[in-house]
N, C-alpha and C positions, 0 to 999 in steps of 0.2 A: 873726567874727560875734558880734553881742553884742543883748543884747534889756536895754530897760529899763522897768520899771514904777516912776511915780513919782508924790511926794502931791504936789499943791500946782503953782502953777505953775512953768514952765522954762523955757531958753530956746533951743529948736532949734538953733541957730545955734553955738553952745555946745557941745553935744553932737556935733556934726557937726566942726566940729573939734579935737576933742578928741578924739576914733576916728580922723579922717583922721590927725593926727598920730601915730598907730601903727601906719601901714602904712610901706611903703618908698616913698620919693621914686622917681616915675618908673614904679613896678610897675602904674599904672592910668592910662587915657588918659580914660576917663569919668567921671564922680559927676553921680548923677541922684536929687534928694530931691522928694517930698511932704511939705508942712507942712500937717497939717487945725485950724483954727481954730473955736470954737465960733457959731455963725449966732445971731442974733437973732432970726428965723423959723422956724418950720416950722408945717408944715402950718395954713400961714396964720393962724396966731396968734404974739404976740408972746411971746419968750423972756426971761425976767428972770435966767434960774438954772437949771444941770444939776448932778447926781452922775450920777459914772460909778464903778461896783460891777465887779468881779472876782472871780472864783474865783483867791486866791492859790495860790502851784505848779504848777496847772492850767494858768494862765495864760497864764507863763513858757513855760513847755512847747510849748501849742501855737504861741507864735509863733517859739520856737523851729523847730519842724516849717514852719513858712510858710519860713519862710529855706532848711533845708534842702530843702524843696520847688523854690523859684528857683534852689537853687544845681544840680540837676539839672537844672534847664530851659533855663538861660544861663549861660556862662562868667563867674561873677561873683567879682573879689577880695575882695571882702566886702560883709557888709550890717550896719544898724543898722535896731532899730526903737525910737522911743521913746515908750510911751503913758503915758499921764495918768491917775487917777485922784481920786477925791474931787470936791469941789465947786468948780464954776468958773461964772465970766462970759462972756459973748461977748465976742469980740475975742478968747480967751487961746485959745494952745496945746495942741490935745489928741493930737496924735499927728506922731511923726515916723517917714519911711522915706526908706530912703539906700541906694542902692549905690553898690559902686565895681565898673569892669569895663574891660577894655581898651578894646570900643567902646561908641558911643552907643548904637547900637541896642538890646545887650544891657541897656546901663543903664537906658534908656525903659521897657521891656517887663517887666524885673525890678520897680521901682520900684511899675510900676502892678499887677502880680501881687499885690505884698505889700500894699499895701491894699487890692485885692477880696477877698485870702483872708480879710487878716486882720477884712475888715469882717462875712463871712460865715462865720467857723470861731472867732474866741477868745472864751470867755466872760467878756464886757464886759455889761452893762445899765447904760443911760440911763434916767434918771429928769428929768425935764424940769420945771422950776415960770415958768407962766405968769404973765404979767404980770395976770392977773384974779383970782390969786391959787391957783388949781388947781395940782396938779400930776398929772403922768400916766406912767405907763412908755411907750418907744417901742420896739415890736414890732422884731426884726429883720428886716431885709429891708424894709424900707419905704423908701420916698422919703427921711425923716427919719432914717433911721437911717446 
């Protein structure tokens, strides 16, 4: 199980294998990832520019707790999570989740746990700069968030 918090952008794809390559050939029949990308929109204005802010240690921690959370809920060989922080564009990379597990189902179910948790339990704040030139935080729990 491994969690990353990282400056700048990355590239999912990368990281995913580069974990799978530390399991054992053959020990998982599933891998089921969520890659979230930064939107251009929300709440119907246009997006130029996000920071995304952390409580370092804290962090880590609770998405640690998200993993162990799924891995009591489904038979999972392992999980990655990979988030983003600092300043980004739309189009880039902010978040990756990965499991590996024997079957599909566990992988489906796992995958999508860990980004509801982790969208509603790690402390992350969005700070959003519109293209009118504003900027604003986005509440969690919102549509946008």
């Amino acid at each position: 199980m491994a969690v990353h918090i990282v400056e700048g952008s990355f590239d999912p794809n990368r990281y995913q294998a580069e974990h799978e390559a530390s399991l054992v050939a053959g020990s998982f029949g599933a891998t089921a990832n969520f890659i979230g990308t930064m939107r251009h929109i929300n709440e119907g204005d246009e997006v130029t520019g996000m920071t995304l802010e952390h409580y370092p240690g804290m962090t880590e921690k609770e998405l640690e707790n998200i993993i162990s959370d799924a891995c009591e809920q489904w038979r999972l060989i392992d999980a990655l999570i990979v988030h983003r922080v600092g300043p980004m564009t739309p189009g880039e990379p902010i978040v990756l989740t990965t499991v590996w597990s024997m079957h599909r189902k566990d992988a489906f179910e796992a995958v999508r746990f860990l980004m509801e948790a982790l969208k509603s339990r790690a402390p992350f704040w969005k700070k959003e700069t519109l293209a009118n030139g504003r900027s604003r935080w986005v509440e969690k729990n919102t549509p946008g968030y």
